[in-house]
N, C-alpha and C positions, 0 to 999 in steps of 0.2 A: 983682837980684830974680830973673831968672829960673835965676839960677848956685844962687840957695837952693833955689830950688824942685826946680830938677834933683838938689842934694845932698840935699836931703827926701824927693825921691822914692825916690834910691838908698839913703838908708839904709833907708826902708823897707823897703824889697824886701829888703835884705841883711836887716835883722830876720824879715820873713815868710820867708825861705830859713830860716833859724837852726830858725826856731821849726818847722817845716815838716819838717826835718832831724830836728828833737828828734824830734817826735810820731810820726814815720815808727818811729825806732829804738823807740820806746816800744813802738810797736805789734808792730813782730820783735819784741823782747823780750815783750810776752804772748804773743803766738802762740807764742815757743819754749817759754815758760811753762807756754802750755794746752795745748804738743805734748807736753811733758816729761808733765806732769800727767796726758796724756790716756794719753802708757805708761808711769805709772805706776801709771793708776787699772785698766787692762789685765787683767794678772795677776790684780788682786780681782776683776773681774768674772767673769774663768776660774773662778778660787775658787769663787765666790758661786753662778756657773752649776752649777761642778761637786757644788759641796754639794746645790743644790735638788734636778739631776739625780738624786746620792747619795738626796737624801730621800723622791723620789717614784719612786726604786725600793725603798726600805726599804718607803715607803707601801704599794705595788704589792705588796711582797711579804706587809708585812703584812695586806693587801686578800685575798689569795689565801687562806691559812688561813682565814681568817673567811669569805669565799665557799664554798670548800668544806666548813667548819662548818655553813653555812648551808642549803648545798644536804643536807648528810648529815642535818643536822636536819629539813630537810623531806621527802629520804625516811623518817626513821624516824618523824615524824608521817603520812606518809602512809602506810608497812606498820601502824602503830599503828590507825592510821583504819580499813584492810581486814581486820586483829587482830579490832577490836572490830566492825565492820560482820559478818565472818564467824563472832565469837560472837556474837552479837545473833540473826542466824539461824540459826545451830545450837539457841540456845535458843527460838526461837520454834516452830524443829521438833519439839524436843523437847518443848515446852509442846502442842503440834498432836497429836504420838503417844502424848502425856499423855492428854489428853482424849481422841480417838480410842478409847486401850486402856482410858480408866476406862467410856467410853460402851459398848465391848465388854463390857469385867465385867457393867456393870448391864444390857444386855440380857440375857447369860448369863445371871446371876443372877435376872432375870424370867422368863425360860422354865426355866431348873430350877427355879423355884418354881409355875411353870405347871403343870409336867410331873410334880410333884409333889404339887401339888396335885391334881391328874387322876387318878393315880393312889394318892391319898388316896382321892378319892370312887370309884374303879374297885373298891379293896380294902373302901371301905367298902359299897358297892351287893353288892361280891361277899357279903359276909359277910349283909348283908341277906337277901340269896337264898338262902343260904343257912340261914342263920337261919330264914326262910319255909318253905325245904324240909322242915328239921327237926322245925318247929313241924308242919307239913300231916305228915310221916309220923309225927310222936306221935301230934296227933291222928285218923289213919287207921289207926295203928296201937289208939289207944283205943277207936274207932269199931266197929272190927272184933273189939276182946278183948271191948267192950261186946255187939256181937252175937253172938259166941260163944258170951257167957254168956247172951243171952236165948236163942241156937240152943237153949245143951245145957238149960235150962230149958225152953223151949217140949217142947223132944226130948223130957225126963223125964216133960213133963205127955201128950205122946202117945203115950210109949209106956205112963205107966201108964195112960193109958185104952183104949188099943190091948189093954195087959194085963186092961182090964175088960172092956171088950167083948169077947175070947177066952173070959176066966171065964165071961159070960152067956150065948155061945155054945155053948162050951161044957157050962155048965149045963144050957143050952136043950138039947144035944143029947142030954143024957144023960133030961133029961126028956120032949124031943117028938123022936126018930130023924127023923121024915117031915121037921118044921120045917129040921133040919140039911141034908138030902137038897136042899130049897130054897134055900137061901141059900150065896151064893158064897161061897168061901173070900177072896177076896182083897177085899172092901167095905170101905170106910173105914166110920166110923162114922157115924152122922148128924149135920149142924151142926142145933145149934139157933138160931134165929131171932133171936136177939142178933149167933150169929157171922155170920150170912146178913146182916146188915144193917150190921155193919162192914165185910163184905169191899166188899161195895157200894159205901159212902161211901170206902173206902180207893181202888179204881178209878174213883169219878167222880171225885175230888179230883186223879187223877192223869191225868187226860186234856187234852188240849190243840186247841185250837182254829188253832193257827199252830204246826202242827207241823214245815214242815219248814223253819222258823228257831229252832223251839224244840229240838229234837231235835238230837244229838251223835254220829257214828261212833265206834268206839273209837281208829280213828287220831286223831281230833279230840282224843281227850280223853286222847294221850299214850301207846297198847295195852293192852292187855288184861293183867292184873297177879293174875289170882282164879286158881281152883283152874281145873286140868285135867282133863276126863273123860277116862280111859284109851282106847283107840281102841278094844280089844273091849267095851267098856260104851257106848261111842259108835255103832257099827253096830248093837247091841243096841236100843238106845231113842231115839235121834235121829237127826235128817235128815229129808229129806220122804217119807219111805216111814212115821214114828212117827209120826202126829197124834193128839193127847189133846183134851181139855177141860179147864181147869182148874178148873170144876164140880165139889165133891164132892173134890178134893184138901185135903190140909192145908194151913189159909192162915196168915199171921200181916203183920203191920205192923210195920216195924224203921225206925226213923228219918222213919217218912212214907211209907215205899215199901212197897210190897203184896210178899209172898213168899209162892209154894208151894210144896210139896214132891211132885217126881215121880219117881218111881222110887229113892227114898231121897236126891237131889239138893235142894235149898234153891233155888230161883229167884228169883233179885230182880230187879223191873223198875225200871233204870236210865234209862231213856227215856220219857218220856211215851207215851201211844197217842195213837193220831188219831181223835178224836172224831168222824167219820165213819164210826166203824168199828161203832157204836152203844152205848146204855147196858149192855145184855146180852150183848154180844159173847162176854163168860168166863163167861158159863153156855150160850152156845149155838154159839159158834163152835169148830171144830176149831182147832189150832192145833198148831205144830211150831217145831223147836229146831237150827239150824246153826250150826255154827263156820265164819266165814268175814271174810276182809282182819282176821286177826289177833283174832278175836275173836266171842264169840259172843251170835247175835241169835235171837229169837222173831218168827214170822211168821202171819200170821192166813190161812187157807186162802182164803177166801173174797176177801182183799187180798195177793197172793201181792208185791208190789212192793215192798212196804214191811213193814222190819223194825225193831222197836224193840231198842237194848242190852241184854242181860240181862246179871246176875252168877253166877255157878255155885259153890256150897259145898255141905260135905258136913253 
């Protein structure tokens, strides 16, 4: 019994060695297996590495063109961008110097039509005054052909009664010598009581109460423009060394204004008198005739300060 047990035990173990032995070489042999395998799998790994390597420098390289594509592309968006940002305000300058230069035109064009118009009305106002002038010397000129012809009418009517009154004087003298002997050579003739009574109403009508805002110098009233007494007819019968009366002279009314004739001269009073001077002053006042500040005035003896404008014609 125990001789079996012993031979049982030993072949065990001789079986467990056996099998023990096997499993061990099994095992070298995969490990030589997985060594072989492991350099054979080696190489492809190289490969494999070296291809991705390969790849992801092709990548890489490919990566680069396109990066630099990218970046060229975003400079030329961005010079495009300062392109159009730099037309954008070139034209809004130009739009700016647009309006500007159009707002220049129309104020130009407002003041040469101001400046124009200005002297529209400057040409038209001139022509005006013109026009006025013309108009005032036709009719000054009318005024005056008008009174020439009432002069040389009036003239004709006194010299032909000047020519009567010589004839009756004459007459007279041939008939009463003594009567001639008496009566002066140079008598106007007598007025009759019609013309005493115009002359009258012709010098009240012509007087003035606020004479010396009524009254005009000849400088006032632009100088003196009428006829000239010659200088030796002038020391002759004017200045204040000549006082007359205009009592008894020849009178007439031209326009409104009283005229006599002295020393063959037409006197027109141009100026109102001052009715202070009184109703009868030109039948009882002396009275005298200067040329002076351009022009010549009548002065009343008795008011030696104040002179009214005369006119002087022949």
């Amino acid at each position: 019994m125990k001789v079996i047990r012993i031979t049982s035990t030993a072949i065990l173990s001789l079986f467990l060695g056996i099998a023990a032995s096997a499993y061990a070489q099994q095992d070298q042999q995969g490990d030589k297996q997985d060594h072989s395998k492991q350099q054979q799998s080696k190489p492809e790994q190289q490969h494999a590495q070296q291809q991705q390597h390969s790849q992801q420098q092709d990548h890489a390289q490919q990566q680069q063109p396109q990066h630099a594509q990218q970046q060229q592309q975003q400079q030329d968006r961005a010079q495009q961008q300062q392109s159009q940002h730099a037309q954008q305000q070139h034209s809004q300058q130009q739009q700016s110097q647009h309006a500007q230069q159009q707002q220049q035109d129309h104020a130009q064009q407002q003041q040469a039509q101001r400046t124009q118009q200005q002297q529209s009305q400057h040409a038209q106002q001139q022509q005006q005054q013109q026009d006025r002038a013309q108009q005032q010397q036709s009719q000054h000129a009318q005024q005056q052909h008008s009174q020439q012809q009432s002069q040389h009418a009036q003239q004709q009517q006194q010299d032909h009664a000047q020519q009567q009154h010589a004839q009756q004087q004459q007459h007279a003298q041939q008939q009463h010598p003594q009567y001639a002997q008496q009566q002066p050579s140079n008598q106007y003739p007598q007025r009759t009581q019609e013309q005493q009574r115009v002359e009258q109403s012709a010098w009240q009508q012509h007087g003035s109460q606020r004479w010396d805002s009524d009254h005009r110098t000849w400088q006032q009233r632009g100088g003196y423009n009428g006829y000239r007494v010659p200088d030796d007819r002038y020391r002759g019968y004017f200045g204040q060394e000549h006082e007359f009366r205009i009592s008894g002279l020849p009178f007439l009314v031209v326009g409104g204004y009283p005229r006599f004739q002295y020393q063959g001269y037409w006197i027109s009073a141009v100026d109102p008198w001052p009715e202070y001077w009184g109703n009868d002053w030109y039948d009882n006042d002396d009275v005298y005739v200067i040329y002076a500040d351009n022009g010549y005035y009548m002065y009343n003896r008795r008011y030696p300060n104040v002179g009214i404008a005369i006119s002087i014609s022949m």
